[in-house]
N, C-alpha and C positions, 0 to 999 in steps of 0.2 A: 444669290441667297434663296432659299426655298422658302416654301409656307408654310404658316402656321406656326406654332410655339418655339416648332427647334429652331426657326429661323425667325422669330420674331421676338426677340429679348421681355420686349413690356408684354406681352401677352403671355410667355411661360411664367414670369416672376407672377404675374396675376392670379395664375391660375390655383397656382397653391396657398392665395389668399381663401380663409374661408369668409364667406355673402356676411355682412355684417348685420343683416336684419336675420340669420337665421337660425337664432336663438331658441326656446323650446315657449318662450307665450308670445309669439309671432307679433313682434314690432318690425318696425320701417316699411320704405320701398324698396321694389325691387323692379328694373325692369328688363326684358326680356325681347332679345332680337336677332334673329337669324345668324348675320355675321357682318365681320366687316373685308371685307376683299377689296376694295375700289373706293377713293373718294366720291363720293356721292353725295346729293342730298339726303336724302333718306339715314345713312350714317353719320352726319353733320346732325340732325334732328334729334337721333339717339343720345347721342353724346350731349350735347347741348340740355337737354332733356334731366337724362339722368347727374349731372353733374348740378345743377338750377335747385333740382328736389335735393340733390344730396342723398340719392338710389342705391343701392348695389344694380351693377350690370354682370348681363349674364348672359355667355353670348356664345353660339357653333364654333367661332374659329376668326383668327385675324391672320391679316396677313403684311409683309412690308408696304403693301403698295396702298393702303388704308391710310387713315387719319396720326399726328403725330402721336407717342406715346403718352406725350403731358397730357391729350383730351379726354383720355381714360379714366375714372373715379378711380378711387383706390379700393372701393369693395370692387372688383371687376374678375369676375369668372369666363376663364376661356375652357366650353368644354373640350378643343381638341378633336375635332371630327376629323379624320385619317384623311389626307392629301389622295388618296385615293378614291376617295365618296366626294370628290367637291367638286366633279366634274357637274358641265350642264346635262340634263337629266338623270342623274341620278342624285343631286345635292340637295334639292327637294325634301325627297322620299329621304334620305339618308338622316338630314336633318328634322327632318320630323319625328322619327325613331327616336330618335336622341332627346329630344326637346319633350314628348311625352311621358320620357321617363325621371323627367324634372317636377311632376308634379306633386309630389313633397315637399321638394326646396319651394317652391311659391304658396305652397301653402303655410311656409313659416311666416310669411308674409301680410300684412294687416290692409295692404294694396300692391297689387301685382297692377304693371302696366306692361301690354304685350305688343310688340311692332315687328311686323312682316310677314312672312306664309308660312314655317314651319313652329316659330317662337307660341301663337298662341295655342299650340296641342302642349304646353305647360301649364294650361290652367285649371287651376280646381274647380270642382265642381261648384255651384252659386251658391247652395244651401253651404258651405263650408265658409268658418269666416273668415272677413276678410271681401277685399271687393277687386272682381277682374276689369281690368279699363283697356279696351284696345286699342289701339292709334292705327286704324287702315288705313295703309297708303294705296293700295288697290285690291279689290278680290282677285286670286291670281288669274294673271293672262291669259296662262296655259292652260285652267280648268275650265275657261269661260267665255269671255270674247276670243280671245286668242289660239281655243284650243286646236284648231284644225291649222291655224300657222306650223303651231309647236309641232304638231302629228307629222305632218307632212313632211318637215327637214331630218324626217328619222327614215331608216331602211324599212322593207319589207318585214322582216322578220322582229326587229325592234319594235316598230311600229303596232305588231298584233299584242305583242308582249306589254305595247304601254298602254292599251288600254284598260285592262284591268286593274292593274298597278294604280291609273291617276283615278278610276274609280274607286278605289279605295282609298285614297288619298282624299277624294273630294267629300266623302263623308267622314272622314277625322275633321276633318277641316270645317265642315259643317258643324259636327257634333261642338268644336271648338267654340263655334262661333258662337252658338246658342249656351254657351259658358259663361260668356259679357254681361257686365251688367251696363254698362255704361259701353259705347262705340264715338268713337271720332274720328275726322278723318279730314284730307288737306286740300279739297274743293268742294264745290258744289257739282261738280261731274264725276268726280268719285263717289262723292252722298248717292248723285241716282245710280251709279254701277250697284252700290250694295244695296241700294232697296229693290234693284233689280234683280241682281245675285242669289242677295242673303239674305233677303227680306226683313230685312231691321233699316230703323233711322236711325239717323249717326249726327253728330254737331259740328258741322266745320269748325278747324281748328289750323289754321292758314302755317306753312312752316315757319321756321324762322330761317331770316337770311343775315348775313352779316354786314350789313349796310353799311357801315361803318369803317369795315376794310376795301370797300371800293369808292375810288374818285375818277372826278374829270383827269385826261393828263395830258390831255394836246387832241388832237385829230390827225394824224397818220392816214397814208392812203388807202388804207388797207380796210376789208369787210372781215368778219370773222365767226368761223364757228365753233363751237364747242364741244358739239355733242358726241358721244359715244358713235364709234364708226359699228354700226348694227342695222339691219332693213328697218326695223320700226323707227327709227330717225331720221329716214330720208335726207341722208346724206350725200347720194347719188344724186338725186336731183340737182341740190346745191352746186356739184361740179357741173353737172351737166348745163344749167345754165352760165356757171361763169368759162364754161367751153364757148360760147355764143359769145361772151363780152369780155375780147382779149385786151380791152383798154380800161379793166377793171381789175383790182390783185382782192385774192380768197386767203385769207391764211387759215387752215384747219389745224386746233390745236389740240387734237384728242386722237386715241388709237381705238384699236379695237379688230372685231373678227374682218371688216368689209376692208383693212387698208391698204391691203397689195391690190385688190379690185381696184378698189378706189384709183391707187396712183396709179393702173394700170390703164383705164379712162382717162387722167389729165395726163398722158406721159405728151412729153414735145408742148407745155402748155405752160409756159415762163411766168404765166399771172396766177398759179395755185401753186400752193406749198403746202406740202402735209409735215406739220412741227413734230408730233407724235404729243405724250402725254406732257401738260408740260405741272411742273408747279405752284402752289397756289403764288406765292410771288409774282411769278412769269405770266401765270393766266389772269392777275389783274391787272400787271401793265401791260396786258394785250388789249384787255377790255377797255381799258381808259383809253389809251392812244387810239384806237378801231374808228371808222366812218359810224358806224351798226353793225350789230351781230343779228345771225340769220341761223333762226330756229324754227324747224318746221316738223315735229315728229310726229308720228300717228296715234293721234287720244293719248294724247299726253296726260298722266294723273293730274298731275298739278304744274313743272314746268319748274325750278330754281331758276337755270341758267338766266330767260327774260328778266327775273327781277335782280340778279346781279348785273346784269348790263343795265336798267334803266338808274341802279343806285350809282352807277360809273355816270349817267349822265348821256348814256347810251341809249339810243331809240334800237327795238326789234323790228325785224321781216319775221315774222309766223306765219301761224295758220291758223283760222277761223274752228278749230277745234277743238275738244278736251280743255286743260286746265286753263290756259294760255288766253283762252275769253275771258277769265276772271283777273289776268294780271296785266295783258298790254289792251291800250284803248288806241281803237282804231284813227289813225287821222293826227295821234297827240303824240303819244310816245311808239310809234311804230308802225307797220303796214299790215294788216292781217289779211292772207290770202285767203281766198275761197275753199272750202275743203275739195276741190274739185281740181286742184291747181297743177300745173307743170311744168315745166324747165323756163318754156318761156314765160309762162303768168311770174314765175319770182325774177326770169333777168329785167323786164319790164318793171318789175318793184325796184330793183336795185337803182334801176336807171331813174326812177323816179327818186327815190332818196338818196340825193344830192349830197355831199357834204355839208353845203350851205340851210339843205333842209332838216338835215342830221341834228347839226350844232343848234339851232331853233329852239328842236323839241327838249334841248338838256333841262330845264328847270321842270319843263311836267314829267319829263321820266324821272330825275329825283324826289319828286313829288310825289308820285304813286308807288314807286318802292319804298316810301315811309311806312307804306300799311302792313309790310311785310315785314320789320322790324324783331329781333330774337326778340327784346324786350316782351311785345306785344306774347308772342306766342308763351315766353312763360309766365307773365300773367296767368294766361286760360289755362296752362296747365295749373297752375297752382289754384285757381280755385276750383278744379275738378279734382284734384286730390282733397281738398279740404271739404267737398260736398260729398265724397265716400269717405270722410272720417266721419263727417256728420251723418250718413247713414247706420256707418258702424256704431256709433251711439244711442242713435234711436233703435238700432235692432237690437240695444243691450239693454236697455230699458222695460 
């Protein structure tokens, strides 16, 4: 099946719905996010989100391999960004294009809420009414901590050509930012990325996870991990310590660009299995039955995965970095590595959580994934919509 509308049924029928707040004396929400490609948190949040307030969504593009149909509002705009622009580095820049030229549709709007890197160059200007709210999940990688990664995995000749390009990018992006009236965002390490960044404060506003669809389901032999097979997840690692501990089984239940590397490191290594992508079903009775799952990525924004395993009842191995300080406690629900860590500092974790240590910590890792609850986060969003209605009022006064 390909991507995007001609192959994704709910996103073409969507697309020729017109935004139901985009009437000509600008009522409702609306909110506004990049796309959807990949189950993710970040798209889990949107959806969740927009569907709570009762939003129009308004979005670059979906694709099959995204969220089910039914989680889509019914006001939901797929602009249809050509399969051809939605490559990595150029999907960016492509979607920003696109999303800039949306700033009349949000300004039918009496509150625009804007989520990811190219969705907020949709916002109108502050002086126009109506209030822009942004949910940053990170200032992007590529412009900023990350940019010399991103630089570097491009050619000679790509490479001169992108610097100008993300310079121009970095000041729409900016200009954007200084659009907000209000910013939020899903740790307290993201808060200082943008006051580092973007020079704004922001109000954490913790995601929502789905507590509720993960349980205990046994303890199986098995460690587990989840994350996107990518360099900034340290994935590698992972294998490379359960290469050292052939009396221990790894299951990896995620794909991605690293997985022929990857299996190509455990080949002849009978205790790792790479599942590929699996579904949400499959990946929470993986989680339940698991010893612990073992998430170690680099300046993680905020981290899902740990609190879907701590709601299973699951203890983490991490790492003392980025979001993951705010969701697993060292000692109770998990082991947090040193940011300094290597193959052996995590088989040494592993060997230390035990099975019999694992099962221990289940009542305080469901305990600390309460805080993470969908409930709780749309609370907060609901009453940041209701304190920009109550602006819109007093600037009508």
């Amino acid at each position: 099946m390909s991507d995007g509308a001609a192959g994704y049924p709910h996103a073409a029928a969507k697309a020729k719905q017109p935004a139901s707040g985009s009437g000509p004396h600008g009522a409702g929400i609306a909110v506004f996010h990049d796309h959807f490609s990949i189950r993710g948190g970040g798209e889990r949040l949107v959806l969740t989100m927009a569907q709570a307030l009762g939003a129009d969504l308004i979005h670059g593009y979906a694709t099959p391999a995204t969220y089910e149909p039914a989680m889509f509002p019914e006001g939901t705009v797929d602009l249809g960004l050509p399969s051809a622009l939605r490559r990595g580095g150029v999907r960016a820049v492509a979607l920003g294009v696109l999303f800039a030229r949306q700033r009349r549709r949000a300004g039918a709007y009496s509150t625009r809420i804007f989520s990811g890197v190219a969705a907020p160059l949709a916002a109108p200007e502050r002086s126009r009414a109506g209030r822009n709210i942004f949910y940053c999940h990170t200032p992007p990688r590529f412009l900023f901590d990350q940019r010399e990664h991103f630089l570097g995995q491009l050619g000679g000749a790509a490479r001169l050509a992108a610097g100008p390009v993300l310079a121009r990018f970095e000041r729409a992006y900016l200009a954007a930012v200084g659009r907000m009236d209000v910013i939020l965002t899903n740790s307290q390490n993201t808060r200082r990325r943008i006051r580092d960044y973007l020079g704004r404060d922001s109000e954490v506003v913790y995601p929502p996870c789905p507590t509720a669809s993960f349980a205990w389901k046994g303890q199986d032999d098995y460690y587990l991990s989840s994350a996107r097979l990518s360099g900034l997840k340290r994935v590698d690692v992972i294998v490379e310590a359960f290469l050292r501990l052939p009396d221990k089984r790894l299951l990896v239940a995620s794909g991605g660009e690293e997985r022929e590397r990857l299996e190509r490191m455990a080949a002849g290594a009978p205790n790792i299995e790479f599942l590929g992508w699996s579904d949400e079903v499959r990946l929470r009775e993986l989680i339940g039955r698991a010893v612990a799952t073992i998430y170690v990525p680099r300046e993680e924004d905020f981290g899902m995965s740990p609190v879907e395993s701590m709601a299973a009842g699951k203890p983490v191995i991490g790492v003392a970095e980025g979001g993951l300080t705010e969701t697993i406690i060292d000692g109770e629900t998990g082991i947090l590595l040193d940011r300094t860590f290597g193959a052996g500092d995590l088989a040494e974790a592993v060997r230390a959580l035990t099975p019999g240590r694992a099962a221990a910590m289940r009542a305080a890792c469901e305990a600390r994934a309460a805080l993470f609850t969908e409930e709780r986060f749309i609370d907060s969003m609901k009453r940041h919509v209701e304190a920009a209605r109550a602006a819109l009022a007093d600037r009508a006064r």
